[in-house]
C-alpha positions as a printed Julia matrix, in Angstrom:
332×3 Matrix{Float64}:
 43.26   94.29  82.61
 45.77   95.96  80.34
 47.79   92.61  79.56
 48.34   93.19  75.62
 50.89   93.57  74.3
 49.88   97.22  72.53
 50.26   98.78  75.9
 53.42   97.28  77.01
 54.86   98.43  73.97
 55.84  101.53  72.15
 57.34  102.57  68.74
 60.01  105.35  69.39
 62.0   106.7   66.94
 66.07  105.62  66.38
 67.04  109.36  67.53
 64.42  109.32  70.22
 65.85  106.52  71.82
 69.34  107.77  71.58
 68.17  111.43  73.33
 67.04  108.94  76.25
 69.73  106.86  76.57
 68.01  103.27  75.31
 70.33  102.94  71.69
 73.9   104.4   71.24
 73.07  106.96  68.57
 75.71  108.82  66.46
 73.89  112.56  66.12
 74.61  116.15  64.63
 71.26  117.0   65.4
 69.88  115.18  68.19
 66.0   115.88  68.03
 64.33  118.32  70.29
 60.97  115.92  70.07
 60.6   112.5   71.01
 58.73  110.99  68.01
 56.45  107.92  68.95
 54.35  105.88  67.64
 51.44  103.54  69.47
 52.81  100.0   69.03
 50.33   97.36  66.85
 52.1    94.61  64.91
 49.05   95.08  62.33
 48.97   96.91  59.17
 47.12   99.99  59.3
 43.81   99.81  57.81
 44.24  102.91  55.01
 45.99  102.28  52.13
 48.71  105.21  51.49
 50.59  104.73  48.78
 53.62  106.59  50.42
 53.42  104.34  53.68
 54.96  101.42  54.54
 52.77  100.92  57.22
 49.74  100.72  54.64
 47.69   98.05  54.06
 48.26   97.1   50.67
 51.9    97.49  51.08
 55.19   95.16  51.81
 57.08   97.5   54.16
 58.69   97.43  57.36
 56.64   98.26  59.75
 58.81  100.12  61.68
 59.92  102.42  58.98
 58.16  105.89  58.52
 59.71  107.6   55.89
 63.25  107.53  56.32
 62.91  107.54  59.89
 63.18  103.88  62.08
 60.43  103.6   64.99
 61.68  101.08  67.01
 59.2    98.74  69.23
 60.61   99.09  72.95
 59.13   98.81  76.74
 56.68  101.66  77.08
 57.5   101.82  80.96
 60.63  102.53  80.55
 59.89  105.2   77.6
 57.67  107.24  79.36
 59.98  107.03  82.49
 62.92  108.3   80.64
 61.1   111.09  79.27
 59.92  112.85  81.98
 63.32  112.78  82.71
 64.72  114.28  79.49
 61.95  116.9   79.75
 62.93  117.85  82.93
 66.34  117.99  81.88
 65.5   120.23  78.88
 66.66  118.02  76.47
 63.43  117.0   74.71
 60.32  120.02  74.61
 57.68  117.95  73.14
 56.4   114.43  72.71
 54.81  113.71  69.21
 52.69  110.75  69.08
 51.97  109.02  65.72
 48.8   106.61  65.28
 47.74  103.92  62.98
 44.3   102.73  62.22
 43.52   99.55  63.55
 40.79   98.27  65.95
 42.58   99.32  69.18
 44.29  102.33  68.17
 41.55  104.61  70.48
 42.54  102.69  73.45
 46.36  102.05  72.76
 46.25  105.98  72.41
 44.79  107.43  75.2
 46.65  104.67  77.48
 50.13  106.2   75.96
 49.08  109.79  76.56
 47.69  108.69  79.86
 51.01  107.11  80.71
 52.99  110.45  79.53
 50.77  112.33  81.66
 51.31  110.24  85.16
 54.87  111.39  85.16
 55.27  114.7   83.06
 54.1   118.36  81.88
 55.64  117.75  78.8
 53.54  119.27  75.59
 51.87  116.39  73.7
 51.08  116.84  69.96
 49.21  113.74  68.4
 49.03  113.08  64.44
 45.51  111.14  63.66
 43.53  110.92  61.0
 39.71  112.51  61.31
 37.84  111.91  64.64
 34.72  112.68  66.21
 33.91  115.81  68.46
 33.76  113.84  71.33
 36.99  112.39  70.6
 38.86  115.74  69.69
 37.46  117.2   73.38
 38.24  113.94  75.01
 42.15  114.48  73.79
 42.44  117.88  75.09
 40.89  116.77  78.13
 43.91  114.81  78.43
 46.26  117.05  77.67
 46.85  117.06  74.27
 48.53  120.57  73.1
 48.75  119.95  69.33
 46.45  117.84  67.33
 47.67  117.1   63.31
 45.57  115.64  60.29
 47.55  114.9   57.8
 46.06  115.82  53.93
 49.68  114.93  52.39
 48.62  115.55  49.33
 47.98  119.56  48.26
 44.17  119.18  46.31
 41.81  117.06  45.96
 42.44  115.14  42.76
 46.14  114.15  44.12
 44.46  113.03  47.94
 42.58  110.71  45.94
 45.3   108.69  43.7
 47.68  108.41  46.73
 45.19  108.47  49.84
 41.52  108.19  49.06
 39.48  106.27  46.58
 42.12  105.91  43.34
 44.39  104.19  46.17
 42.01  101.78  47.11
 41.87  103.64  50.36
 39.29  104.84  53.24
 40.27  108.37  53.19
 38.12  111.56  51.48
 39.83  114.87  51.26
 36.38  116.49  52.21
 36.01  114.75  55.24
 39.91  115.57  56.06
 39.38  118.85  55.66
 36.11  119.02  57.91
 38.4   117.12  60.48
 41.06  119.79  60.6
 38.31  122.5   60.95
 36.25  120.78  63.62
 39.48  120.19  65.58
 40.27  123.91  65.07
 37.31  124.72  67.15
 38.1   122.35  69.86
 41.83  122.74  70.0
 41.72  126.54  69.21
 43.3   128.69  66.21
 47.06  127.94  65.95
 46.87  124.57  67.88
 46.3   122.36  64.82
 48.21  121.59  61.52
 48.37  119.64  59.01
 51.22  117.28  57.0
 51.67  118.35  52.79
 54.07  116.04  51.14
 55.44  117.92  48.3
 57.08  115.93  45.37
 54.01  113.72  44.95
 52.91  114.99  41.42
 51.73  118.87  43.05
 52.27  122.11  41.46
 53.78  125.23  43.62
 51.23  126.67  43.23
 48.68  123.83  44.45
 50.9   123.6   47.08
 50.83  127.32  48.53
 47.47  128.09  47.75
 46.29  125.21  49.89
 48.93  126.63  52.66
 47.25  130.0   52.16
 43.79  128.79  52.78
 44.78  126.92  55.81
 46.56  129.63  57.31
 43.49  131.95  57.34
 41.28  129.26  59.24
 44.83  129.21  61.72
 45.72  125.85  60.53
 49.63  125.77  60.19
 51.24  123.35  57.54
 54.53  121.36  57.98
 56.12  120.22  54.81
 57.81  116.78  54.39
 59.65  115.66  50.84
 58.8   112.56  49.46
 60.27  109.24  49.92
 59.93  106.16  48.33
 60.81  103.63  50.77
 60.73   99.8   49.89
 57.85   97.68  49.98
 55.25  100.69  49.06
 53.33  101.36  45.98
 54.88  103.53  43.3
 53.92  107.0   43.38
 54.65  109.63  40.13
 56.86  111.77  41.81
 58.04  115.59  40.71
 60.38  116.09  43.2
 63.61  118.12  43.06
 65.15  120.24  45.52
 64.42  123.35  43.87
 60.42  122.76  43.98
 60.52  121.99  47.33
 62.68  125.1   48.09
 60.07  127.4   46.74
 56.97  126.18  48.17
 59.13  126.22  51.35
 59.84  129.63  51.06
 56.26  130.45  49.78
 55.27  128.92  53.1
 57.26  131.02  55.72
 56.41  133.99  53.28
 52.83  133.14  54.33
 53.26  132.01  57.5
 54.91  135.14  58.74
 52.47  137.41  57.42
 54.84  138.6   54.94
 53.24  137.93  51.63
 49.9   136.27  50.27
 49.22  133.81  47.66
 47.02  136.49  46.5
 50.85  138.69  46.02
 52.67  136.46  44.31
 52.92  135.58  40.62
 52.94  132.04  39.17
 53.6   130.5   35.49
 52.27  126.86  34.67
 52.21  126.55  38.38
 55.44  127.7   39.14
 56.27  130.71  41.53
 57.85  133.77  39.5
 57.47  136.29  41.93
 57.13  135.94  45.54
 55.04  138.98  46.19
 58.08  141.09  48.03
 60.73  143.23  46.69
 64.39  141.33  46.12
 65.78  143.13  48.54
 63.99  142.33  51.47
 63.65  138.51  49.58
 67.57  138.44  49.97
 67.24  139.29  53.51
 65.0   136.8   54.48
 66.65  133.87  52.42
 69.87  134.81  54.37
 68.19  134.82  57.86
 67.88  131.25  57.15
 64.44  130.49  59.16
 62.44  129.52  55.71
 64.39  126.53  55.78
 64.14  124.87  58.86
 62.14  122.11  59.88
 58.26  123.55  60.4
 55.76  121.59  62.43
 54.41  122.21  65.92
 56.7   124.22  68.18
 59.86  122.88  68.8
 60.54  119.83  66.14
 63.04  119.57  64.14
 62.17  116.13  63.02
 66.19  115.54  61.97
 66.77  113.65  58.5
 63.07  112.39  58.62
 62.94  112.69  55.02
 66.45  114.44  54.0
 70.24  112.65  53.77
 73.01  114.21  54.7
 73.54  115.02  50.5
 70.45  116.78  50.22
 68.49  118.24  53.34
 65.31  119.47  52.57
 64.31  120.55  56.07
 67.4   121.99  58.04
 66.92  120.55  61.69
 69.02  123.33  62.91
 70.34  127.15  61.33
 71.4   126.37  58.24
 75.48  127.59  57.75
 76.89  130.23  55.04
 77.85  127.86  52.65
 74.03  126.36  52.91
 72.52  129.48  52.84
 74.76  129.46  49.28
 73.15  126.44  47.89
 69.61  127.79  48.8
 70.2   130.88  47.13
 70.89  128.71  43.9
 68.25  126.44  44.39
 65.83  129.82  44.43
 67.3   130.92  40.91
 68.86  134.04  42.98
 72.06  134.9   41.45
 74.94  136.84  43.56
């Protein structure tokens, strides 16, 4: 019965394959995840300006971001794997989707196929799903469901995701996906993606951040990426943005400080809510700046080069530490 091609198939990522052994792989910071994707030689039915995957776009479609998902023999995937999990080189498998007519059934056949040989935690990134289908993927064994909103309010969703894309998405009914998979999955057990550099403000940014955190939604932040063969988008980035809603976020996410504490000026942070001293201490312990997600990724260079890392996929050194002290305005 299962003759197509879709479930012979996988998309893994470049560093993925090199953790299990399948490409020779040159790596400072082999990943800690194995990042996959459900294999369809279609274009995915929304229309993300960012994507290259999109519909309206000219992209490879085995490019997401900077990161190159690779199609390769799901058998021999999924065998490898339990064996790298086992081995305690990989902790996770996170599974990427695309919509297209068989992505339901190309999904659950991959989890199903992860399942027959190992323990090892599943998170799946998906766009907005019925109950049925949330309960149905924890049934499974999915630990970790994601819903990506990329963008950090409504107006911004729509010009690179929804309606002023010429795309399917709605920020309401994104949000009203991450909440009703909240109450399947559990507080703490879903997140969301937030591009930053797409046109946001910090303060969009962390006051989105804020309000997820209170429902228990986490956020993991990506940097924007114009890869070739998508649609323009106006893009603010700079690593000194991205810096501060990355620290805003930890601030947040550790309980340390509330939007509500800190101080902002035509949408930039002035004040993080916490005295300088204790600000020092935690820009030095060098957490903020790692790689945030679901437990245990590290998602290396997914959107970073080796001249300028936005996410750190391990402890950032002294002399980084240095440059992210700058890049905060936080003179010695």
């Amino acid at each position: 019965m299962e003759n197509k091609t879709s479930t012979k198939k996988v998309r893994a990522s470049l560093g993925t394959l090199g953790v299990l052994g399948m490409e020779l792989v040159l790596m400072d910071a082999p990943p800690t995840t194995a990042y996959l994707q459900i294999y369809t030689d279609k274009r995915c039915q929304a229309n993300c300006r960012f994507c290259s995957q999109a519909a309206g776009a000219d992209g490879d479609l085995k490019q997401i971001a900077r990161g190159q998902y690779m199609p390769s023999d799901l058998d021999e995937v999924v065998r490898r794997l339990g064996i790298a999990f086992e081995r305690g080189y990989l902790k996770r498998a996170c599974i990427q989707t695309v919509m297209y007519s068989d992505m339901w059934g190309d999904t659950t056949h991959l989890i199903g196929r992860i399942r027959e040989v190992s323990s090892i935690p599943i998170s799946l990134s998906v766009f907005p799903l019925s109950d049925d289908k949330f309960v149905a993927l924890k049934e499974m064994g999915v630990e970790e469901l994601v819903i990506p909103l990329d963008a950090c309010n409504p107006e911004l969703f729509s010009k690179i995701k929804g309606k002023d894309a010429d795309s399917i998405y709605e920020w309401d009914t994104h949000l009203d996906g991450i909440r009703r998979a909240a109450h399947v999955f559990g507080k703490g057990a879903v997140g969301t993606h937030l591009i930053i550099g797409m046109g946001e403000s910090a303060e969009d940014a962390l006051m989105l951040i804020d309000e997820l955190h209170a429902e228990g939604v986490h956020s993991a932040l990506f940097a924007y990426t114009h890869m070739p063969g998508t649609r323009e988008v106006t893009t603010n980035l700079n690593v000194d943005h991205y810096r501060s809603v990355q620290f805003g976020a930890y601030l947040i996410r550790e309980g340390i400080a509330s939007f509500a504490d800190m101080t902002f000026n035509d949408g930039k942070v002035t004040d993080f809510g916490i005295p300088d001293s204790q600000l020092i201490g935690y820009v030095e312990r060098g957490d903020a700046f790692k790689t945030t997600g679901c437990p245990d990724c590290n998602r290396p260079y997914a959107t970073e080069t080796h001249q300028e890392i936005f996410n750190f996929p391990k402890d950032p050194n002294a002399e980084e530490i240095l440059m992210i002290k700058q890049q905060l305005g936080l003179g010695e």
